[in-house]
Backbone as a chain_set.jsonl record, in Angstrom:
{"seq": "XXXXXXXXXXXXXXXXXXXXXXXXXXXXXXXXXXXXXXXXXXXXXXXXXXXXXXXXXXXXXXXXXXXXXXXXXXXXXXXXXXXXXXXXXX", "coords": {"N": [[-45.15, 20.917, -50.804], [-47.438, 20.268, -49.054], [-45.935, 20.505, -46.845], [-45.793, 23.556, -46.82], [-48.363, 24.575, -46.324], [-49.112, 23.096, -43.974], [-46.845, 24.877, -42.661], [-48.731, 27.557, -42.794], [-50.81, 27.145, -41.503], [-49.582, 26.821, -39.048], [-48.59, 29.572, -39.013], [-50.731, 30.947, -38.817], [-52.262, 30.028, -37.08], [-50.719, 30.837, -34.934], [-50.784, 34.055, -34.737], [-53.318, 34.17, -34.566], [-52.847, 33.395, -31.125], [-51.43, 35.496, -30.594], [-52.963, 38.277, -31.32], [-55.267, 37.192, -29.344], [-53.546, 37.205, -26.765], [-52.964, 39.576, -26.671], [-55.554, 40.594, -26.298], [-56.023, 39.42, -23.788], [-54.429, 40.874, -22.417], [-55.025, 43.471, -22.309], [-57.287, 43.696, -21.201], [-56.303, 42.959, -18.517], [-55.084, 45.064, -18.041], [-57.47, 46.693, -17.649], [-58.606, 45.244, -14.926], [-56.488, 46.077, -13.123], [-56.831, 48.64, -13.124], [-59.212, 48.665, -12.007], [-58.645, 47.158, -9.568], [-56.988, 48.868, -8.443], [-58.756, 50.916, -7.409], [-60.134, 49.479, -5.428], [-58.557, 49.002, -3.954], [-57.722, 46.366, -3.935], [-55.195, 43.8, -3.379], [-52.852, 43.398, -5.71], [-51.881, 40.831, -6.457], [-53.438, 37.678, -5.987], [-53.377, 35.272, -4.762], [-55.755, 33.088, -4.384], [-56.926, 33.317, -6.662], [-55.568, 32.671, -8.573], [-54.086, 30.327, -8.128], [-56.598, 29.16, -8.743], [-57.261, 29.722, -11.601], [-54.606, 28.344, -12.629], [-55.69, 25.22, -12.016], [-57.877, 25.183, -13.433], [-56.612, 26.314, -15.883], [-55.021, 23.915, -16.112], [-56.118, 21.483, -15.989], [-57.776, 21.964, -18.915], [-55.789, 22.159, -20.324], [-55.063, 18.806, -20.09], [-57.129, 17.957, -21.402], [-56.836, 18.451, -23.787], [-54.537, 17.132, -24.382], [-52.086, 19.009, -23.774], [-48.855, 19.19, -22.749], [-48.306, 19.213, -19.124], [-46.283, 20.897, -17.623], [-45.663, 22.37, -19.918], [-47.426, 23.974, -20.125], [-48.18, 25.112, -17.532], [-45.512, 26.294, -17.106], [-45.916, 28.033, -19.286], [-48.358, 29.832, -18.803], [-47.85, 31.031, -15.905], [-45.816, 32.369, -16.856], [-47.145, 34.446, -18.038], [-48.692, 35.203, -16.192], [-46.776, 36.15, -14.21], [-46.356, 38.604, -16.495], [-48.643, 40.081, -16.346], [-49.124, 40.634, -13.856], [-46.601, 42.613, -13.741], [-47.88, 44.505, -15.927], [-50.074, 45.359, -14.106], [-48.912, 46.926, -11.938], [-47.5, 48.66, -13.036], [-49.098, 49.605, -13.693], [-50.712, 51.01, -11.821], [-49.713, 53.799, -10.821], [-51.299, 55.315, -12.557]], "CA": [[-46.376, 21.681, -50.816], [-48.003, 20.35, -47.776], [-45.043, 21.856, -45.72], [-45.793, 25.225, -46.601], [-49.654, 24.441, -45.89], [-48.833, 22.924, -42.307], [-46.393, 26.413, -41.941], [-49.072, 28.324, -43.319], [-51.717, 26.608, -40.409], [-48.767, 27.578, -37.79], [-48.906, 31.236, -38.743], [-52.565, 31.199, -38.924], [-52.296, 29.57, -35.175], [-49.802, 32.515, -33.669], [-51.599, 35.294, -35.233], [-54.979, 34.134, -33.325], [-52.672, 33.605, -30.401], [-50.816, 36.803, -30.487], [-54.209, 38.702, -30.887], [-55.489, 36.617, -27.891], [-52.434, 37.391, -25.776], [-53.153, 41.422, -26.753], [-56.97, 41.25, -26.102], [-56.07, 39.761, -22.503], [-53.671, 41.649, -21.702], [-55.618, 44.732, -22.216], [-58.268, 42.919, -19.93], [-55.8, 42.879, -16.993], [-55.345, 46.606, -17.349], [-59.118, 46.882, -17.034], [-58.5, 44.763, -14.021], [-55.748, 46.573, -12.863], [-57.438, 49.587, -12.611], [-60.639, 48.287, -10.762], [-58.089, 46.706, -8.098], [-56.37, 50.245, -7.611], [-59.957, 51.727, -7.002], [-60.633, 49.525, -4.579], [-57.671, 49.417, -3.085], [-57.45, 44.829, -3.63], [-53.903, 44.041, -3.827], [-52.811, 43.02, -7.287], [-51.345, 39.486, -6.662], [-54.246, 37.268, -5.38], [-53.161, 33.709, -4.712], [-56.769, 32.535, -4.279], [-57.484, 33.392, -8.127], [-54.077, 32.411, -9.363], [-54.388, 28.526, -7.903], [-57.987, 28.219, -9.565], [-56.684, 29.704, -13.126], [-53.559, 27.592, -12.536], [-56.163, 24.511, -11.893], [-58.61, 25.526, -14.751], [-56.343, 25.574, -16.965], [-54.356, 22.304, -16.541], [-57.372, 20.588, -16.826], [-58.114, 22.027, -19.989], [-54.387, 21.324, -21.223], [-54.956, 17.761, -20.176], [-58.239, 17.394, -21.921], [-56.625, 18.732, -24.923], [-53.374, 16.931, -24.735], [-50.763, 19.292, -24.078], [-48.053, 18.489, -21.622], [-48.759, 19.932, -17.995], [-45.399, 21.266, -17.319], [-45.338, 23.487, -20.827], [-48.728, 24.73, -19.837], [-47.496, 25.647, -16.065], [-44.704, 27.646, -17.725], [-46.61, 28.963, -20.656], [-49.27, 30.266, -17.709], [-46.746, 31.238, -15.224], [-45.062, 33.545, -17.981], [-48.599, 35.694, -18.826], [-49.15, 36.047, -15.029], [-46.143, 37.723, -14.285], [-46.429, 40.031, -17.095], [-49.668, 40.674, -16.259], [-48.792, 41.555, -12.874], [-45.868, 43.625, -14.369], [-48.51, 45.615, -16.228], [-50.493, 46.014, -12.957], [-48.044, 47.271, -11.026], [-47.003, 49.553, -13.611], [-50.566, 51.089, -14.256], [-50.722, 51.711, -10.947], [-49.836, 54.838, -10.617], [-51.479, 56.1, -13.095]], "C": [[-47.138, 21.534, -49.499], [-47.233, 20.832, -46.454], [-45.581, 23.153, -45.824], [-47.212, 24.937, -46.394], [-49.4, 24.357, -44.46], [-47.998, 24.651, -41.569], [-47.793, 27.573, -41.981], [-50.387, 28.248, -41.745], [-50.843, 27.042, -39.309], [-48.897, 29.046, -37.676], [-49.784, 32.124, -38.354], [-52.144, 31.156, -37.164], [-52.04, 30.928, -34.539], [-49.833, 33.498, -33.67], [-52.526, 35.354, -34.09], [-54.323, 34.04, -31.927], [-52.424, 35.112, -29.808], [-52.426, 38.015, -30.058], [-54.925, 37.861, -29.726], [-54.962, 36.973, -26.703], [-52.795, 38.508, -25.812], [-54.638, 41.484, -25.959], [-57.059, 40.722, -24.111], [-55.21, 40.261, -21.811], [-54.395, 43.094, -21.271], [-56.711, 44.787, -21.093], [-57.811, 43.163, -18.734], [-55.329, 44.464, -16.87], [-56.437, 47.184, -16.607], [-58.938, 46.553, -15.312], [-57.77, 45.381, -12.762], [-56.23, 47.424, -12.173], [-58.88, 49.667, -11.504], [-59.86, 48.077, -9.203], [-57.777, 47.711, -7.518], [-57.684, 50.843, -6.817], [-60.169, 51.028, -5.648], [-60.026, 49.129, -3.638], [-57.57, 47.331, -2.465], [-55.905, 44.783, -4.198], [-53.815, 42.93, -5.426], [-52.779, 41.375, -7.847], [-52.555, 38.788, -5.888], [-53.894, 35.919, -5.655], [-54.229, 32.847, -4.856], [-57.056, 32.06, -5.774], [-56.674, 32.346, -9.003], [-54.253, 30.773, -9.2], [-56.004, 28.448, -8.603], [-57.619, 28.389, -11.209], [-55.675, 28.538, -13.08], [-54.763, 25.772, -12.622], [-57.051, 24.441, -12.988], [-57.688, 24.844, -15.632], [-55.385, 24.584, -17.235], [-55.033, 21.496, -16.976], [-57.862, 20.394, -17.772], [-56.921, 21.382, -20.555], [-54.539, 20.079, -21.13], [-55.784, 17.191, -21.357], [-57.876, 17.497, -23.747], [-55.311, 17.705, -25.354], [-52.61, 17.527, -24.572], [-50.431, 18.792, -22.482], [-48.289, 19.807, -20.578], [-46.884, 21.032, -17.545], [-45.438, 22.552, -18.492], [-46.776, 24.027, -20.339], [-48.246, 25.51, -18.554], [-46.379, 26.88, -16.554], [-45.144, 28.75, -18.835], [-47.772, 30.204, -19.475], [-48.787, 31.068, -16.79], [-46.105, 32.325, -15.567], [-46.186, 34.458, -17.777], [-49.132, 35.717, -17.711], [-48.11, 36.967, -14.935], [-45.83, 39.272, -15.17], [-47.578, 40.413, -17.086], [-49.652, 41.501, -14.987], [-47.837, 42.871, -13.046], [-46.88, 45.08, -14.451], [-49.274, 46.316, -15.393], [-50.127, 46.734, -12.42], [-47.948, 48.521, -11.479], [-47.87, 50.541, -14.023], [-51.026, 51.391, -12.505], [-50.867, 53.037, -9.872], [-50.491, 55.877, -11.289], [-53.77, 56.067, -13.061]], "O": [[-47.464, 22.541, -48.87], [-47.674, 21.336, -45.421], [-45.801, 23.801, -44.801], [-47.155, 25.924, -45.659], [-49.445, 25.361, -43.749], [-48.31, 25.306, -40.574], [-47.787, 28.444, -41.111], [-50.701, 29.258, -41.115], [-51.437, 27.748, -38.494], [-49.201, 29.674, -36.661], [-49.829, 33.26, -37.883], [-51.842, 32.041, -36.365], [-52.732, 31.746, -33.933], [-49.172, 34.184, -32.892], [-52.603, 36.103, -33.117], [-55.074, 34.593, -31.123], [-53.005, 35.697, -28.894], [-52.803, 38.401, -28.952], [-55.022, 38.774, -28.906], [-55.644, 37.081, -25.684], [-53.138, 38.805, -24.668], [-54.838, 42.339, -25.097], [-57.776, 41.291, -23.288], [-55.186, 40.119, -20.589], [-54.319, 43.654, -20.177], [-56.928, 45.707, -20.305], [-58.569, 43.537, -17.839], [-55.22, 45.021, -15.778], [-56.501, 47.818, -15.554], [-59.103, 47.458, -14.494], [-58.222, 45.288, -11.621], [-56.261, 47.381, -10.943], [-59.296, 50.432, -10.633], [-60.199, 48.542, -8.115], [-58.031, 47.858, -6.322], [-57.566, 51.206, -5.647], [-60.379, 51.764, -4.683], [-60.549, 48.865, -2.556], [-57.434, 46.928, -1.309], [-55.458, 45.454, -5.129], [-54.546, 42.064, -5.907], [-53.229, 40.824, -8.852], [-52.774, 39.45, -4.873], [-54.114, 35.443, -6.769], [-53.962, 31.781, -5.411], [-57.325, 30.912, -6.126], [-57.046, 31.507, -9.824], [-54.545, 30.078, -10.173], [-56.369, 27.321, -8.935], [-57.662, 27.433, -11.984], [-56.135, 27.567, -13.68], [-54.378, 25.106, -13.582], [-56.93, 23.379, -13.599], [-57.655, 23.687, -16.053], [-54.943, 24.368, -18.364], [-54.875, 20.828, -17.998], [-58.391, 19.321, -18.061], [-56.944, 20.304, -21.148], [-54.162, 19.617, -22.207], [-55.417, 16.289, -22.11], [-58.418, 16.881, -24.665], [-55.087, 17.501, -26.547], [-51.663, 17.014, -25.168], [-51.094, 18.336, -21.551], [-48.418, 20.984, -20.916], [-47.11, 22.132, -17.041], [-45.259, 23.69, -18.057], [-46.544, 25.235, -20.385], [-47.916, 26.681, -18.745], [-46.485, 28.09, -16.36], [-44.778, 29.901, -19.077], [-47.696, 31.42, -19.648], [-49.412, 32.129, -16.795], [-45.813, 33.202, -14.755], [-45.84, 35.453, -17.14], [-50.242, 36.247, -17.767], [-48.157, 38.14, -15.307], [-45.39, 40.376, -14.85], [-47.779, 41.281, -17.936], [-50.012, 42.676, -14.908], [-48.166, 43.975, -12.611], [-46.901, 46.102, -13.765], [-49.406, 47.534, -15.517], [-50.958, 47.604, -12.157], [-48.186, 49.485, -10.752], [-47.725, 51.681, -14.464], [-51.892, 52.25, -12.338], [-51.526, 53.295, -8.865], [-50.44, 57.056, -10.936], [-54.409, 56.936, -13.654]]}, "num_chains": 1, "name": "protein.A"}
């Protein structure tokens, strides 16, 4: 019984992620489109090393391991750039 409670708290979890992951993704279209306007290029290293620094700090403070955070982070830039790229033209 408390297995399917603990699963039931995982599903809960990756729901609120999943919706999380959607609501900033949609964000970096927003973003997307501001950069085209004003003509900033998409990839900004400046930003990218302070998010990247942000949020290790938080992962530490929380406990998770810095390496799955770096890749977990790492992942949801390049598909954010992806989607940049790709709204681009439009």
């Amino acid at each position: 019984m408390i297995l399917k409670l603990l699963r039931a708290k995982i599903d809960k979890a990756d729901k609120e992620l999943l919706i999380a992951l959607a609501s900033r993704m949609k964000t970096v279209r927003k973003i997307g489109h501001i950069k085209r306007k004003l003509g900033i290029p998409i990839k900004q290293m400046g930003r990218w090393n302070e998010v990247m620094r942000s949020r290790l700090s938080k992962a530490k403070n929380l406990g998770l391991d810095p390496d799955f955070t770096r890749l977990f982070f790492q992942q949801i830039h390049r598909e954010a750039l992806k989607i940049q790229k790709r709204n681009i033209g439009k």
